[in-house]
C-alpha positions as CSV (number, residue, x, y, z in Angstrom):
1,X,0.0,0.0,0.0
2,X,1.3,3.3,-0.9
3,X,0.9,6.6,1.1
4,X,1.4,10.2,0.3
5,X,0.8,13.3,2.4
6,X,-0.6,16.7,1.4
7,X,0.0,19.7,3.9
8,X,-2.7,21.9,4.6
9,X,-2.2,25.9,4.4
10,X,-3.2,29.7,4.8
11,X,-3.0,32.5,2.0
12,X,-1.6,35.1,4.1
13,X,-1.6,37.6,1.3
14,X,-3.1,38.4,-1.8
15,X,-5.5,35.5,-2.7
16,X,-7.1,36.6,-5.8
17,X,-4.9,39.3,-6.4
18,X,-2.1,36.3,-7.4
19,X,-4.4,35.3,-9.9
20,X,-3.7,38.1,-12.0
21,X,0.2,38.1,-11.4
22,X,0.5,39.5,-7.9
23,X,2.8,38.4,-5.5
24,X,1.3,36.2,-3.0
25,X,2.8,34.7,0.3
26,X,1.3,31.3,1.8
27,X,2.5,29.1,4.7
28,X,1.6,25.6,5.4
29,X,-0.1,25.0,8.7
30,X,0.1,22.0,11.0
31,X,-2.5,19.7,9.5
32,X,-2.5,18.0,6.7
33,X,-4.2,14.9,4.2
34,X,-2.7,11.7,3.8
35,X,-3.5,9.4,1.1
36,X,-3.4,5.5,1.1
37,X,-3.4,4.0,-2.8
38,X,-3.9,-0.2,-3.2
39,X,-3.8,-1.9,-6.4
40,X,-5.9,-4.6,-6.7
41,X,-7.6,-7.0,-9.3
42,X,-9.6,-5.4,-11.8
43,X,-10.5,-2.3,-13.3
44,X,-11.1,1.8,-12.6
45,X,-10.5,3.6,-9.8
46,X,-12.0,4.8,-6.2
47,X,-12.0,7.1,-3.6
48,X,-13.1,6.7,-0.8
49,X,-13.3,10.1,1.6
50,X,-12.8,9.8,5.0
51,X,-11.4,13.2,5.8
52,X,-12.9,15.4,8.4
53,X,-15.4,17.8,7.1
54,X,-17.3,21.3,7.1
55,X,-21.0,19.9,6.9
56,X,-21.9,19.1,3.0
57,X,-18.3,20.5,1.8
58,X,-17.8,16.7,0.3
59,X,-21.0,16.4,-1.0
60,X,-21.2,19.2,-3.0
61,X,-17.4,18.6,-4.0
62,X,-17.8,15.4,-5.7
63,X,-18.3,16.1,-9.4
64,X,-15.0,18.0,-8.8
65,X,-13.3,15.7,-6.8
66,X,-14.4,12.9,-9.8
67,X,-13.2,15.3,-12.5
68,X,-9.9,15.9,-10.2
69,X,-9.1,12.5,-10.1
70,X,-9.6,11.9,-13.2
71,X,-7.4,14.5,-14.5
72,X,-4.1,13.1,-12.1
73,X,-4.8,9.4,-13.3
74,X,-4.4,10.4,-16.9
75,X,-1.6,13.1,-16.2
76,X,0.0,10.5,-14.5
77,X,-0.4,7.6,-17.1
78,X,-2.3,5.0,-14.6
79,X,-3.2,1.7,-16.1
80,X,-7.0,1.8,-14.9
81,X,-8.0,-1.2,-17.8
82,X,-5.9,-3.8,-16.2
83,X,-5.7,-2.3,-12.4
84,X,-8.1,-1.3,-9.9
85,X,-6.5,1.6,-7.6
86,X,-8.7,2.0,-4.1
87,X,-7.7,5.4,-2.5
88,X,-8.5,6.8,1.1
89,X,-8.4,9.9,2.1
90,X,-7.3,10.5,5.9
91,X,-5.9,13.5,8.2
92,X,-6.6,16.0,10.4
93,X,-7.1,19.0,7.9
94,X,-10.8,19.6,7.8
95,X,-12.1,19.2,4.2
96,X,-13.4,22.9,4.5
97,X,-13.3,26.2,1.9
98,X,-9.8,28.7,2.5
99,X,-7.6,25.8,4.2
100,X,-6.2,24.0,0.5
101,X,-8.5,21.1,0.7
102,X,-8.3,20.1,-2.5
103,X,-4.7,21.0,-2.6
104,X,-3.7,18.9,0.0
105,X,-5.6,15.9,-1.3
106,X,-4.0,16.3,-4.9
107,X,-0.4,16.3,-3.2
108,X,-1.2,13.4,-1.3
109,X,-2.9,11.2,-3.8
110,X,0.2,12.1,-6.5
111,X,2.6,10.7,-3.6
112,X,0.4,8.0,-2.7
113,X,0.5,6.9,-6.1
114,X,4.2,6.9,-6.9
115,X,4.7,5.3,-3.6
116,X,2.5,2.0,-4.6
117,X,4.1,1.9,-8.1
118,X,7.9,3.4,-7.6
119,X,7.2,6.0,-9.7
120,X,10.0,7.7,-7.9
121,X,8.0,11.6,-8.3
122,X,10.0,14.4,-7.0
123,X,8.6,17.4,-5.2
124,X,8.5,19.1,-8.8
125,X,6.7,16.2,-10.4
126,X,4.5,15.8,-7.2
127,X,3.3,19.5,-7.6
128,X,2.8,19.3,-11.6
129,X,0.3,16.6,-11.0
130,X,-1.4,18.3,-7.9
131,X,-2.0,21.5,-10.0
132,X,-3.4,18.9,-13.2
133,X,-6.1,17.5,-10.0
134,X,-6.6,21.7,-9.1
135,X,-7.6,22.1,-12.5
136,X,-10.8,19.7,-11.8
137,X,-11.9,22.1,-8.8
138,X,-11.0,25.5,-10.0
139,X,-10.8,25.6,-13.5
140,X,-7.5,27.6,-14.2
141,X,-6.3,27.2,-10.5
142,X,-3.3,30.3,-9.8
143,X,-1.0,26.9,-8.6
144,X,-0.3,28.6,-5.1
145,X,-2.6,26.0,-3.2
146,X,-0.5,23.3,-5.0
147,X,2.6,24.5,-3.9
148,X,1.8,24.8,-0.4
149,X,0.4,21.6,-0.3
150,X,3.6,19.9,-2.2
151,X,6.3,21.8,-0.2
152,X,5.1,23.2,2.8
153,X,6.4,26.2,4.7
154,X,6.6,29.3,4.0
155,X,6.5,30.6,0.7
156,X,6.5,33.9,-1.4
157,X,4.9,32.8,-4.7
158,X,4.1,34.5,-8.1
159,X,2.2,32.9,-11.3
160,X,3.7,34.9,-14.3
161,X,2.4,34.3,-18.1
162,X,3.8,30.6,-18.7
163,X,5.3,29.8,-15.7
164,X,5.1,30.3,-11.6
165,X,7.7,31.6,-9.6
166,X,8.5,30.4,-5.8
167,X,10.7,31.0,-2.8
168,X,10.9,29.8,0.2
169,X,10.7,32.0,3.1
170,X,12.5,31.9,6.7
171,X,10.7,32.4,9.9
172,X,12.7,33.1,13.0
173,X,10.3,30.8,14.6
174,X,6.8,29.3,14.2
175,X,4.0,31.7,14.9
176,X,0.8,31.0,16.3
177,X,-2.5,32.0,14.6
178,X,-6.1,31.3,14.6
179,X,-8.7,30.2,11.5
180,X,-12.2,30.7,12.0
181,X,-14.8,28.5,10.3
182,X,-17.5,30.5,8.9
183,X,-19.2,26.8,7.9
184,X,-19.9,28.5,4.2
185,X,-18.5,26.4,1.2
186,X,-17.5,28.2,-1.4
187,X,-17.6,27.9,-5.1
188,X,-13.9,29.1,-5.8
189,X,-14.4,29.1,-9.6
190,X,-17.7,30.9,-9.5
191,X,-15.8,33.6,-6.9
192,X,-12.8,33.7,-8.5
193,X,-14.9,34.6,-12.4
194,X,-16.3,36.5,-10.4
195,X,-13.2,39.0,-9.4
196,X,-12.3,39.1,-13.4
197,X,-15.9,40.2,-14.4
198,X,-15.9,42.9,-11.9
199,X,-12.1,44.3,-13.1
200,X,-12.8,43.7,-16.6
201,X,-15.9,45.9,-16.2
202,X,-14.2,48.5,-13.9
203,X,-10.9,49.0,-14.2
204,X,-10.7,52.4,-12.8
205,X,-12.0,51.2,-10.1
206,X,-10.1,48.1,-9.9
207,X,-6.6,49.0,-10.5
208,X,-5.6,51.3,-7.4
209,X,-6.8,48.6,-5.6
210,X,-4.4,46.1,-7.1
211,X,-1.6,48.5,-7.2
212,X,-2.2,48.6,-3.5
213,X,-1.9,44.6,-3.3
214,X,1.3,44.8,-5.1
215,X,3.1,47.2,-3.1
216,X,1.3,45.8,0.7
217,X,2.8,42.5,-0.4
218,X,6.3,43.6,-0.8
219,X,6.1,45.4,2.6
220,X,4.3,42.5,4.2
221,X,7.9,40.2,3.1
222,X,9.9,42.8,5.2
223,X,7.6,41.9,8.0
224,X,8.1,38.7,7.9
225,X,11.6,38.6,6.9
226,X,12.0,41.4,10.1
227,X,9.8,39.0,12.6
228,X,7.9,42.6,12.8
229,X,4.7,40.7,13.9
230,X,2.7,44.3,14.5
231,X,3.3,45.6,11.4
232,X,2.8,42.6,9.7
233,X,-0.7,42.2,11.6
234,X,-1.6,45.7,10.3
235,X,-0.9,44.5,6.9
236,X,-3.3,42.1,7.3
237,X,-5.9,44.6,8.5
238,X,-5.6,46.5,5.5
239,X,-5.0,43.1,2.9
240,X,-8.5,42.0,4.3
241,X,-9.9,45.9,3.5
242,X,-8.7,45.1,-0.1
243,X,-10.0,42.0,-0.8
244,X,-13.7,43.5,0.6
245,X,-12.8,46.3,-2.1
246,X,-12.9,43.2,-4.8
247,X,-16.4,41.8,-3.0
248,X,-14.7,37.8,-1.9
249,X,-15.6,38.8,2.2
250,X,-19.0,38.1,3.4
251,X,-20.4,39.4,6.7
252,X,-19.7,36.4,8.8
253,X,-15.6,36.6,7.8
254,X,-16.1,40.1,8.4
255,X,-18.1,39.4,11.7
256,X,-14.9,37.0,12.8
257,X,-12.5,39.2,11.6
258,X,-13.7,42.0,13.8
259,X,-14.1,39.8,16.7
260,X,-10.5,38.4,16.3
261,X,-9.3,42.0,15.9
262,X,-11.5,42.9,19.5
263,X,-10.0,39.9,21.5
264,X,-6.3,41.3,20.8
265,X,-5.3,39.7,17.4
266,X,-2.1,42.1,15.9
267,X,-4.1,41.8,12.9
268,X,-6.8,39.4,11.1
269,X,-8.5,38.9,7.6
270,X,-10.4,36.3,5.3
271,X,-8.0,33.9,3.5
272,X,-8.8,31.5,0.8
273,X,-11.6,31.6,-1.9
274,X,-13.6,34.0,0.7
275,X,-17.1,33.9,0.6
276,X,-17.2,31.8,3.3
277,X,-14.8,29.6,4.5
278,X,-12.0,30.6,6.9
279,X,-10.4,33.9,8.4
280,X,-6.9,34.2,9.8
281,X,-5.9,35.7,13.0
282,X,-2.7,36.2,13.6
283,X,-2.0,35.8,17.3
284,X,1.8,35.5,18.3
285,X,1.1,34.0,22.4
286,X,-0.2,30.4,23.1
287,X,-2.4,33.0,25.6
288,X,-3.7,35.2,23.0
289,X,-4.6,32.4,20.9
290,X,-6.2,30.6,23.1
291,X,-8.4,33.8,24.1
292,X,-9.2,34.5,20.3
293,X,-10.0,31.0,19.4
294,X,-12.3,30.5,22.9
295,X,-14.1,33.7,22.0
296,X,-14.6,32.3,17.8
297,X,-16.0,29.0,19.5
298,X,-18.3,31.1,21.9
299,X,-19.7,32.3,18.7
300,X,-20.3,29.1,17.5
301,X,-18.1,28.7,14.8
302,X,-15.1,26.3,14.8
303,X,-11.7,27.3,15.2
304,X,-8.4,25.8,14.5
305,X,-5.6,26.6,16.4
306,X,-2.2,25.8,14.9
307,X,1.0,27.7,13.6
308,X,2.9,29.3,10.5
309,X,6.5,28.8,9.6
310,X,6.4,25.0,10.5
């Protein structure tokens, strides 16, 4: 039996502005997917799902999921006729909207895989195939999700014309955050159209707006690079400001985001597709965390406590 593992992770900056050839910076976060992959007599393919879940995220993911899988079996070159391949998906990253879900399950499906049949993949290969299996959720995925999930870490990422661009960033030392759950899953191709629409139809509007994105990024790196975790959690603040300038917040990330923010977070937005899904606090004290994530759960909304630069 062959196994593979996919590592969950967190947009930090500029989902949906990467889309359009923005820098973007993403960290893995500590939870991820594993994959199991067993060849057995017969013919086709299975998956069988047994990943945590935001209520009805898997159901309504299936046709993608099917179309995903498809995808990475014939990207791959599987012998389906003469081979039957039973996956299961495992782990402690909730199958939710904003975390790299589907991400996560490519990477560790692709590993899985060339684990059972020596395939031998590198990280490289591993990550080719995982953004082939994004293609079946997102239509034209921007690869960041992908890359997360295949490398982990922190990472400063930028999809240019033909090609992506990525570095891996250092952390003096793991920080600790907060997600909140909204419970909303999120159609990340209809949100993501969405964004294009809009900017296609209002540019004036729209391009201060990226120009901002651009520039907030490159400071946000110093931040990091600096370990200047106020400044950085202002940049958050004003990254979330400009993705609700693009319409992917809802009230109930805003709603988190604000209470996160009240509770003592250095700073807090929406991350992912939006719409739904998560928000990100950052909240650098195993106290401050706990108080954040105590007060999200008060609320009635799930939170995950966990860390960035792991």
């Amino acid at each position: 039996m062959g196994t593979g593992i996919g590592f969950g992770k967190v947009i930090l900056f500029n989902e949906h502005f990467v889309v359009h050839g923005i820098p973007a910076i993403v960290s893995a976060i500590g939870a991820n997917t594993t994959a199991l992959v067993e060849r057995q007599n017969g013919s086709g393919a299975e998956i069988k799902d047994n990943r945590p879940e935001t209520p009805g995220y898997k159901a309504e993911k299936l046709a993608e999921q099917k179309e995903s899988f498809d995808k990475m079996l014939r990207f791959m070159g599987i012998d389906t006729q003469h081979n039957h391949f039973k996956v299961i998906l495992e782990g402690d990253l909730i199958a939710a909207s904003g975390v790299g879900a589907s991400a996560a399950s490519c990477a560790a499906i692709a590993r899985a895989f060339s684990d059972e049949l020596g395939l031998g993949f590198s990280d490289e290969r591993v990550n080719e195939v995982a953004y082939e299996g994004e293609k079946g959720y997102h239509g034209t995925p921007s690869g960041i999700d992908n890359t997360a999930a295949t490398y982990g870490g922190l990472i400063w990422y930028k999809r240019e014309a033909n090609s992506q661009h990525m570095e891996r960033m250092k952390l003096k030392k793991p920080v600790e955050i907060v997600m909140g759950n909204t419970g909303i899953v999120a159609d990340t191709k209809v949100v993501v159209a969405g964004v294009k629409e809009r900017r296609e139809k209002e540019p004036e509007k729209y391009a201060p707006v990226f120009e901002n994105a651009a520039q907030l990024v490159q400071n946000a790196r110093k931040q990091l690079e600096t370990f200047d975790l106020q400044e950085l959690g202002t940049s958050m603040n004003k990254n979330h400001a400009l993705l609700q300038e693009i319409g992917v917040s809802c009230n109930e990330l805003d709603m988190l985001v604000d209470l996160a923010r009240d509770c003592g977070a250095f700073g807090a937005k929406m991350t992912g597709t939006g719409r739904g899904g998560y928000m990100v606090a950052l909240t650098p004290d195993s106290d401050l965390q706990e108080r954040v994530a105590s007060e999200i759960e008060k609320k009635g909304f799930q939170a995950l406590r966990t860390m960035i630069g792991i």
